[in-house]
C-alpha positions as CSV (number, residue, x, y, z in Angstrom):
1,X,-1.9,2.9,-8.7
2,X,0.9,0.3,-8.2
3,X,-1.9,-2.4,-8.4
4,X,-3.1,-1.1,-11.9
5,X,0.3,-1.3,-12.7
6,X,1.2,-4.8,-11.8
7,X,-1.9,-6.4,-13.1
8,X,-1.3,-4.2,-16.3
9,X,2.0,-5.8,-16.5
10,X,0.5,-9.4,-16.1
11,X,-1.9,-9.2,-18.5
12,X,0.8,-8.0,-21.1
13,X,2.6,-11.1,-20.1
14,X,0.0,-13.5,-19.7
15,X,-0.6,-16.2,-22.1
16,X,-2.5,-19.3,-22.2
17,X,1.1,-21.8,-21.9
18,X,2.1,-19.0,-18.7
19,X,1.5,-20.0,-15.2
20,X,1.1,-17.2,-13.6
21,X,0.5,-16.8,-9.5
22,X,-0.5,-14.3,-7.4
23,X,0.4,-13.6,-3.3
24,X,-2.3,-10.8,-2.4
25,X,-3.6,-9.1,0.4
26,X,-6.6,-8.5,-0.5
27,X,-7.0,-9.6,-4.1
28,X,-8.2,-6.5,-6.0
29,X,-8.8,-7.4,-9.4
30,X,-9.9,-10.8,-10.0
31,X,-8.7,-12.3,-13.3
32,X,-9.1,-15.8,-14.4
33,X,-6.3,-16.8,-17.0
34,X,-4.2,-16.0,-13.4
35,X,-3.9,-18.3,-10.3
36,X,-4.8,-15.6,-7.1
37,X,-4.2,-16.9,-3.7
38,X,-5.6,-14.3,-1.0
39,X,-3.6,-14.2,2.4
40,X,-4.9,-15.2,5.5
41,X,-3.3,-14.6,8.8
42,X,-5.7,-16.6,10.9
43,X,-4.6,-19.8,9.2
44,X,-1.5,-18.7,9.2
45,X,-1.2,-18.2,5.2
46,X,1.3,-15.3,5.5
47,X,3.2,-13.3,1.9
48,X,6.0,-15.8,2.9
49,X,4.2,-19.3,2.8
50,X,2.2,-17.7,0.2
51,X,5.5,-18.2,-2.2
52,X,6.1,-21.3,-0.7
53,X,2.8,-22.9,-1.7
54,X,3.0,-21.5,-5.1
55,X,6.2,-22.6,-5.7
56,X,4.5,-25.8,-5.5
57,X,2.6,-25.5,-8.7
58,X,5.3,-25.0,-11.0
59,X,4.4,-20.9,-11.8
60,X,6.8,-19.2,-14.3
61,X,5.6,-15.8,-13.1
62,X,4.9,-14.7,-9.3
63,X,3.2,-12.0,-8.2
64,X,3.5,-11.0,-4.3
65,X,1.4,-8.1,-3.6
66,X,3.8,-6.3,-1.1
67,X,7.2,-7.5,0.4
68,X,6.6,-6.0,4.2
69,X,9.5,-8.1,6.4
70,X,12.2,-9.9,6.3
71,X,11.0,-13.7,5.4
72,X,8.6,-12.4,2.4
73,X,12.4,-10.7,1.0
74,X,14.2,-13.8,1.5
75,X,11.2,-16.5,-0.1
76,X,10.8,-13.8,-3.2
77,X,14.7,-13.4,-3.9
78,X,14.8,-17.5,-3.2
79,X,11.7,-18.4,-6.4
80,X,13.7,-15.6,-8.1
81,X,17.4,-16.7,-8.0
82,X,15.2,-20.6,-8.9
83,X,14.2,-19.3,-12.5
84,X,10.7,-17.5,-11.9
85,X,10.2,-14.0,-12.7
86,X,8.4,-12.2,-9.6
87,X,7.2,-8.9,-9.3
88,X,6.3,-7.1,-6.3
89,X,5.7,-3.9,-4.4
90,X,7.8,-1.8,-1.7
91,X,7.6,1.4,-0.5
92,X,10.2,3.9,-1.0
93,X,10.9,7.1,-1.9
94,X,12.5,6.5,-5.5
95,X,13.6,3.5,-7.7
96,X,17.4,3.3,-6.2
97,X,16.3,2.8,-2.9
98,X,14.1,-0.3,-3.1
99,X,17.8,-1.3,-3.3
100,X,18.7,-0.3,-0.2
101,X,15.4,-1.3,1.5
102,X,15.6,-4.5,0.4
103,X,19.1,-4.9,2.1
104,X,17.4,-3.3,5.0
105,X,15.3,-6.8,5.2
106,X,18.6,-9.2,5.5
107,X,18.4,-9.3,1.6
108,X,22.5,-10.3,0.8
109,X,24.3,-7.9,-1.6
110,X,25.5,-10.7,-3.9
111,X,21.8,-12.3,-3.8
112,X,20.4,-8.8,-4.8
113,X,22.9,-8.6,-7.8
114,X,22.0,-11.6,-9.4
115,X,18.0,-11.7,-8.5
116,X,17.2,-8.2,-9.1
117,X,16.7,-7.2,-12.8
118,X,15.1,-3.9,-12.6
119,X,12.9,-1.4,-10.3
120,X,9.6,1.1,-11.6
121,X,9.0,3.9,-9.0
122,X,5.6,5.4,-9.8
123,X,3.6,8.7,-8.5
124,X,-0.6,9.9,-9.6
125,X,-1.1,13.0,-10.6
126,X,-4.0,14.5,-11.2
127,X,-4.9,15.2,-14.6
128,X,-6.4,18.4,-15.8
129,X,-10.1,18.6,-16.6
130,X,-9.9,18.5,-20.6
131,X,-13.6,20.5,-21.1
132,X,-12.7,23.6,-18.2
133,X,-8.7,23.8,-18.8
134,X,-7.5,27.4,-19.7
135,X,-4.1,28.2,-21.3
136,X,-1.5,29.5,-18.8
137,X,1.8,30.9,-18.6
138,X,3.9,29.1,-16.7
139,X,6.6,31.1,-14.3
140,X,9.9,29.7,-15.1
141,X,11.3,29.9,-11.3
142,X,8.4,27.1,-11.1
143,X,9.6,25.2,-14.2
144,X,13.5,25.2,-12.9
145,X,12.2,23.9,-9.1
146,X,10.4,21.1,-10.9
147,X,13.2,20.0,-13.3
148,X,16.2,21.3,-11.0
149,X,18.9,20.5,-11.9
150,X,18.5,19.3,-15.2
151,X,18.2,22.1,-18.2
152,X,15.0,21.9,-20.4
153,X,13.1,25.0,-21.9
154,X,10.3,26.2,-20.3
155,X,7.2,24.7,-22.7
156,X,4.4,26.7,-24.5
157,X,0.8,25.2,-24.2
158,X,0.5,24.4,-20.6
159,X,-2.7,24.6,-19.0
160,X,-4.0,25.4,-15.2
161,X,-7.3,24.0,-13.7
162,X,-10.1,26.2,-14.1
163,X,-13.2,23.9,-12.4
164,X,-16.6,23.4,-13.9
165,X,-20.0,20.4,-13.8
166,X,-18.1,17.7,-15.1
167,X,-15.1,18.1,-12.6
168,X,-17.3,19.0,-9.7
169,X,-15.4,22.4,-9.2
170,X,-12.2,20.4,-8.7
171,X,-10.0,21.5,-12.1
172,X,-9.4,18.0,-12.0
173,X,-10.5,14.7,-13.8
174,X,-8.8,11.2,-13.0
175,X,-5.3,11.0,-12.4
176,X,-1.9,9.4,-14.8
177,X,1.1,7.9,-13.4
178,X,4.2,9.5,-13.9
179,X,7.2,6.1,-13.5
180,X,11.0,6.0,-13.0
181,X,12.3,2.7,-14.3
182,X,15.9,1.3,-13.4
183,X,17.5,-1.2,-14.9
184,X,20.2,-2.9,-12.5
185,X,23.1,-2.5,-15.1
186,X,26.4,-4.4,-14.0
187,X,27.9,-0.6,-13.3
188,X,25.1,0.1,-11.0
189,X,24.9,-3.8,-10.0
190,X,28.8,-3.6,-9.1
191,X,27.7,-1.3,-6.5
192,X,25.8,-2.7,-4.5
193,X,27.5,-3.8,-1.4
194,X,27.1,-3.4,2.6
195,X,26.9,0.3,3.4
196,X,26.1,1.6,0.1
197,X,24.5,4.8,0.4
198,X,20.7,5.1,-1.7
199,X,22.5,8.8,-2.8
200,X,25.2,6.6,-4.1
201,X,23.4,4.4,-6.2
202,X,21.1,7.3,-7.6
203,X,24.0,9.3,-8.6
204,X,24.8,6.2,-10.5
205,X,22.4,5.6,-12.1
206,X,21.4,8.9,-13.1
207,X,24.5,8.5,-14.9
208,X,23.6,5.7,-16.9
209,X,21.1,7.2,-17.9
210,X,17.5,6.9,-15.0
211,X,15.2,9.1,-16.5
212,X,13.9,10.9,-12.7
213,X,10.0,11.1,-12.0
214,X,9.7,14.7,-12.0
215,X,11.1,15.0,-15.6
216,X,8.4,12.6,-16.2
217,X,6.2,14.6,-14.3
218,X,7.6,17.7,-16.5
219,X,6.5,16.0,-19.7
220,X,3.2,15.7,-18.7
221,X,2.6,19.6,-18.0
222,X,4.5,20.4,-21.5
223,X,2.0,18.0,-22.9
224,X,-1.0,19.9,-21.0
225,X,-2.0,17.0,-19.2
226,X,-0.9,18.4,-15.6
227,X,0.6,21.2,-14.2
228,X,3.8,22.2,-12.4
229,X,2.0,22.3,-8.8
230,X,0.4,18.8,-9.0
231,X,4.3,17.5,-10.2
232,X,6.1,19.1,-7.5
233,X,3.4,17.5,-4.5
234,X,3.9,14.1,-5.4
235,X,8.2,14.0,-5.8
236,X,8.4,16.1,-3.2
237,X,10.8,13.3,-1.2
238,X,13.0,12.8,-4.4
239,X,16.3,13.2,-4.2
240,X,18.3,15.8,-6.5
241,X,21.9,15.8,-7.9
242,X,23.9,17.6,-10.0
């Protein structure tokens, strides 16, 4: 999922007067109007000499497939804070805590504040078979523990998975990402200091407005695509506030 999403994002930025450079392990997609550099530990091309050597050819856009220790953090905040946008992957529970995992990895507070612009947390769902799908009524205890605490009206027109051929029995075709997106606003950026709490920053930025992922999860089984059960699985490890 995250890989659709990052090459989906390149493409959209990609133009022919764009340097554009990839860090990957392995490279999944191969495009040509982007520079892809594959890592290889037993020449000792790590993430983190990866950014080095592409720093080389002048790239206005990096991609590093997965920050995983402390050196990749420092070398992607370093092209960052140099001019180049770079996008990357970490894993976390939610979009306020790549904040704090980054810090985790030696990142500084005040280098985070100024490199950082913005984070997208993203779960799959499975998506409902569209030819075996059956109306539903969905129980509105199940509707508040999916959107809890936030106060929207339980939708008409939701559908549960039935299972037939073209789904192999499963209810199920394909699957849809549901996203959080932050933007590090200077009230959320202010925050960010030694110690913060990832509850902290969340709370924050739910008041400025972070749209969570279950409420985009939510849309999705108003819209029929989804249902309640398939939300609930994958932000199981999101936080909740009032």
């Amino acid at each position: 999922g995250k890989t659709t999403t990052l090459y989906a994002t390149l493409k959209h930025l990609a133009r022919p007067e764009v340097n554009i450079c990839t860090i990957e392990d392995p490279i999944e997609m191969v495009d040509p109007d982007i520079n892809q550099m594959n890592v290889q530990g037993n020449i000792g091309l790590t993430f983190a000499s990866g950014v080095r050597t592409l720093l080389r050819q002048d790239p206005d856009i990096i991609m590093v497939g997965e920050i995983r220790d402390t050196e990749t953090a420092s070398v992607a905040v370093q092209a960052a804070l140099t001019g180049h946008l770079v996008l990357t992957t970490l894993h976390t529970n939610d979009a306020p805590s790549s904040i704090n995992r980054l810090m985790d990895l030696g990142v500084p507070p005040y280098l985070l504040r100024s490199a950082l612009l913005g984070v997208v947390a993203q779960r799959l769902v499975r998506v409902l078979c569209p030819r075996c799908k059956q109306p539903d009524d969905l129980s509105p205890d199940l509707w508040r523990a999916l959107i809890a605490p936030h106060d929207l009206a339980v939708p008409d027109g939701v559908y549960r998975a039935v299972g037939c051929d073209e789904c192999r029995h499963t209810g199920f075709r394909g699957r849809s990402g549901i996203y959080e997106i932050l933007r590090l606003e200077s009230d959320l950026a202010r925050l960010i200091e030694p110690g913060i709490s990832a509850d902290k920053l969340r709370a924050q930025a739910l008041s400025l407005g972070l749209r969570p992922l279950r409420i985009g999860g939510a849309e999705k089984v108003a819209s029929g695509l989804t249902t309640a059960e398939e939300v609930l699985k994958v932000v199981e490890g999101e936080r909740l506030f009032d």
